[in-house]
C-alpha positions in Angstrom: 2.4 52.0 -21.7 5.3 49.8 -20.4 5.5 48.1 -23.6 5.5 51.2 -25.6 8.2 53.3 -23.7 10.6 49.9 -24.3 9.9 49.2 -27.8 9.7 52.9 -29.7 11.7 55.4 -30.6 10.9 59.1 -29.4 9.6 60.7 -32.7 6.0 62.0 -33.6 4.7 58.8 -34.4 5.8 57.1 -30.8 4.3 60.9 -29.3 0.7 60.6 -31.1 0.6 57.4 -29.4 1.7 58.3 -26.0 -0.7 60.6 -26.1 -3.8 58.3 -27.0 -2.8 55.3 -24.5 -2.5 58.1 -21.6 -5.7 59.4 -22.2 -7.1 56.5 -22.5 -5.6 55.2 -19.1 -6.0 58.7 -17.6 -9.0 60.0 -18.3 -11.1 56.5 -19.3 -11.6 58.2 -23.2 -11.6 55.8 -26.5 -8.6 54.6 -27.3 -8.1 56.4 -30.5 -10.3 59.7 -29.6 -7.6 62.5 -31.0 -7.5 60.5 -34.5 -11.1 60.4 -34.6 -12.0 64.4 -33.9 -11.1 66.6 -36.5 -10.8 69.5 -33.6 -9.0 69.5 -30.8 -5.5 71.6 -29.5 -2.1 70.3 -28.3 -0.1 72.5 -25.4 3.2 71.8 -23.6 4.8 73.0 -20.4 8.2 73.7 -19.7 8.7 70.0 -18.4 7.3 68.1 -22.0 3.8 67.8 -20.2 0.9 67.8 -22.1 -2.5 69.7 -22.4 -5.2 68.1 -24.5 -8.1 69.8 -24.8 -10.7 68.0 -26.6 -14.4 69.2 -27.1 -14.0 72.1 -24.8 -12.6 69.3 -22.0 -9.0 70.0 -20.6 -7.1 66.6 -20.4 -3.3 67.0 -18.6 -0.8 63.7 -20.1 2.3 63.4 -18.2 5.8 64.0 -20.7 6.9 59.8 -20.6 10.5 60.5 -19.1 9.7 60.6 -15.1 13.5 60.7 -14.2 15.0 63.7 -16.3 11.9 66.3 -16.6 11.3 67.2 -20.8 15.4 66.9 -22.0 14.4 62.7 -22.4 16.0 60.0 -21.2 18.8 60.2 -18.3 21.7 58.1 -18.0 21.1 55.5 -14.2 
């Protein structure tokens, strides 16, 4: 995750893989399970958080900018 936050850029591609490393690490599924199913819906909240919900299953994946809530990164 680390390693991914320091070498991408912010764009759909870097997102799609945010998504599948966190739940991965979050919620112990496959690596690659949103590329795999064919069906499954994508929410956000006011603060870039993520809903996943995958074969009826709610998965939450935190927005990757802890410091400055869903406007990205913030100047230290």
């Amino acid at each position: 995750m680390i390693k991914l936050l320091d070498d991408r850029q912010r764009d759909d591609a870097f997102e799609a893989e945010w998504i599948s490393i966190s739940l991965a690490y979050f919620h112990g599924l496959p690596r690659r399970v949103s590329k795999k199913l064919k069906h499954f819906s994508l929410s956000t909240d006011a603060d870039g958080n993520f809903l996943v919900l995958l074969n009826g299953n709610a998965s939450f994946v935190p927005q990757w900018d802890f410091r400055s809530g869903a406007d990205g990164p913030s100047a230290i």
